[in-house]
C-alpha positions in Angstrom: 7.8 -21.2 2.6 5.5 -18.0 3.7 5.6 -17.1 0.0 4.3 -20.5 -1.2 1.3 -20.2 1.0 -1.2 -18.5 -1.2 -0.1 -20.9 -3.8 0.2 -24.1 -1.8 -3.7 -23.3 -0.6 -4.8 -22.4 -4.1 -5.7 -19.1 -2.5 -8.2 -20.0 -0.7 -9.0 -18.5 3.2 -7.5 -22.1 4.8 -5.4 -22.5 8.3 -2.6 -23.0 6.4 -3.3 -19.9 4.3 -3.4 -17.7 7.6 -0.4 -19.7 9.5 1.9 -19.3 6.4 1.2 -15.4 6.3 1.7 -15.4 10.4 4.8 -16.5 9.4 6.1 -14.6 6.8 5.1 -11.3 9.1 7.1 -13.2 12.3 9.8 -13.8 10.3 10.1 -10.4 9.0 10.6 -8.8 12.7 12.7 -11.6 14.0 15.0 -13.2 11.5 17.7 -10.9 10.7 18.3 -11.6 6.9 14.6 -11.8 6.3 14.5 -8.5 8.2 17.4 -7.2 6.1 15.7 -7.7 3.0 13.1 -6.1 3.9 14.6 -2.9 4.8 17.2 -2.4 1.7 16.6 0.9 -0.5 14.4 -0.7 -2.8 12.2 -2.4 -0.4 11.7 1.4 1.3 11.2 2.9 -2.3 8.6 0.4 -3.3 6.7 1.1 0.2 7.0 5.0 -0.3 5.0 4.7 -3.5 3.2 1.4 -2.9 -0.5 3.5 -1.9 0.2 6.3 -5.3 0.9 2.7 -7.3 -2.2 0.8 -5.7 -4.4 4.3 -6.5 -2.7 4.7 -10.3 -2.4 0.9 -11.5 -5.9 0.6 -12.5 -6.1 3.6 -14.5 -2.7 2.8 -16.2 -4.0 -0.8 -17.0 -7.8 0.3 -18.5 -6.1 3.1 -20.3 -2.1 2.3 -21.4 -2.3 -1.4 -21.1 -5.2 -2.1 -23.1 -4.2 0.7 -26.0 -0.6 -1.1 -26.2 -2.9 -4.7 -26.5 -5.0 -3.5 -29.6 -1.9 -1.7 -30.7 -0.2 -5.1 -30.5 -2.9 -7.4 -31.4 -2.7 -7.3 -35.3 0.5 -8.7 -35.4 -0.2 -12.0 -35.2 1.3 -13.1 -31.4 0.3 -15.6 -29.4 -2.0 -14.7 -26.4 0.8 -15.4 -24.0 3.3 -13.2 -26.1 0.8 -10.3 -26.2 0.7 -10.6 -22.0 4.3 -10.9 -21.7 5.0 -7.7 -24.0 2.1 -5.8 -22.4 3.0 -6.3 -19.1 7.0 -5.8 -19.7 5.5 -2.0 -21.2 3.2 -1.7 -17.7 5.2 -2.4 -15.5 7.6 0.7 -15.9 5.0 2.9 -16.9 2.9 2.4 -14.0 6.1 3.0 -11.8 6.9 5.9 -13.2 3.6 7.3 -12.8 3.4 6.3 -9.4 6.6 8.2 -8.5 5.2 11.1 -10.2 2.1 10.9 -7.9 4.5 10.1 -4.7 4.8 13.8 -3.9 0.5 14.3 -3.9 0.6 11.2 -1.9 3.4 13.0 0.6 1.4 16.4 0.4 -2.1 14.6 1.3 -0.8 13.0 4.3 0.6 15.8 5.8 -2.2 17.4 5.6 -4.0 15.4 6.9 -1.9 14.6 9.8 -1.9 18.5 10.5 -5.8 18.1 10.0 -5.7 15.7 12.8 -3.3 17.1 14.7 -5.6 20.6 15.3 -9.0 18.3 15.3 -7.7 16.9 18.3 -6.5 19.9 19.9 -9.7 21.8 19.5 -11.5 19.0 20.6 -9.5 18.9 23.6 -9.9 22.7 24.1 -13.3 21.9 23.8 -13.6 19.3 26.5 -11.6 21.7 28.6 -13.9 25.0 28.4 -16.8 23.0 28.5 -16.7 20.2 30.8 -18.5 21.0 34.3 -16.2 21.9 36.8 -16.0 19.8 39.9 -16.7 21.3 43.0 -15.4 20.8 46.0 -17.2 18.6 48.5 -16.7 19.2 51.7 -14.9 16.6 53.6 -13.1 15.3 50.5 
């Protein structure tokens, strides 16, 4: 049912928008086979590449998509037979070049968690060397 929401509410920002997607996240962490699904090889493999695939799917479909369309569009097929053929050739493609881009993705983010990592240490260091002292009161 927490799939049907978006569709159900003609995605539109409604309660019942919002409830159904509550549900589909509560579901996730405390229904076992829902759970289960969620955590099978391909569900980690699409979440491993799902930022590279967000980043490259644009590109792919200004550049690949829409030379396999006027490649296509002479022949004669039906709008809805064009899509069909264009997006089966996407798909794939756009995978593909999202796996390639995994390991940049991998590289940038441990980077940047080593970045992180030494920000808040110096920044620590810092607070350390230069924070006043307290002194002593007397009677304390």
């Amino acid at each position: 049912l927490g799939w049907l929401g978006p569709w159900l509410s003609h995605n539109q920002a409604s309660l019942f928008y919002f409830l159904t997607v509550i549900g589909l996240c509560a579901a996730a962490l405390w229904l076992p086979r829902v759970r289960a699904f969620y955590e099978t090889r391909l569900s980690r493999f699409l979440g491993h590449i799902s930022f590279p695939l967000y980043l490259v799917h644009a590109p792919i479909l200004m550049s690949f998509s829409l030379w396999v369309w006027a490649w296509l569009a002479p022949l004669g097929w039906s709008q809805s037979d064009l899509r069909l053929v264009v997006g089966l050739l996407t798909v794939p493609v756009a995978l593909l070049v999202a796996v390639a881009f995994a390991p940049v993705n991998d590289l940038a983010v441990m980077l940047s968690r080593r970045l992180g990592t030494a920000v808040v240490r110096g920044g620590e260091a810092a607070i350390a060397r230069w924070a006043p002292r307290r002194i002593a009161q007397p009677g304390t």
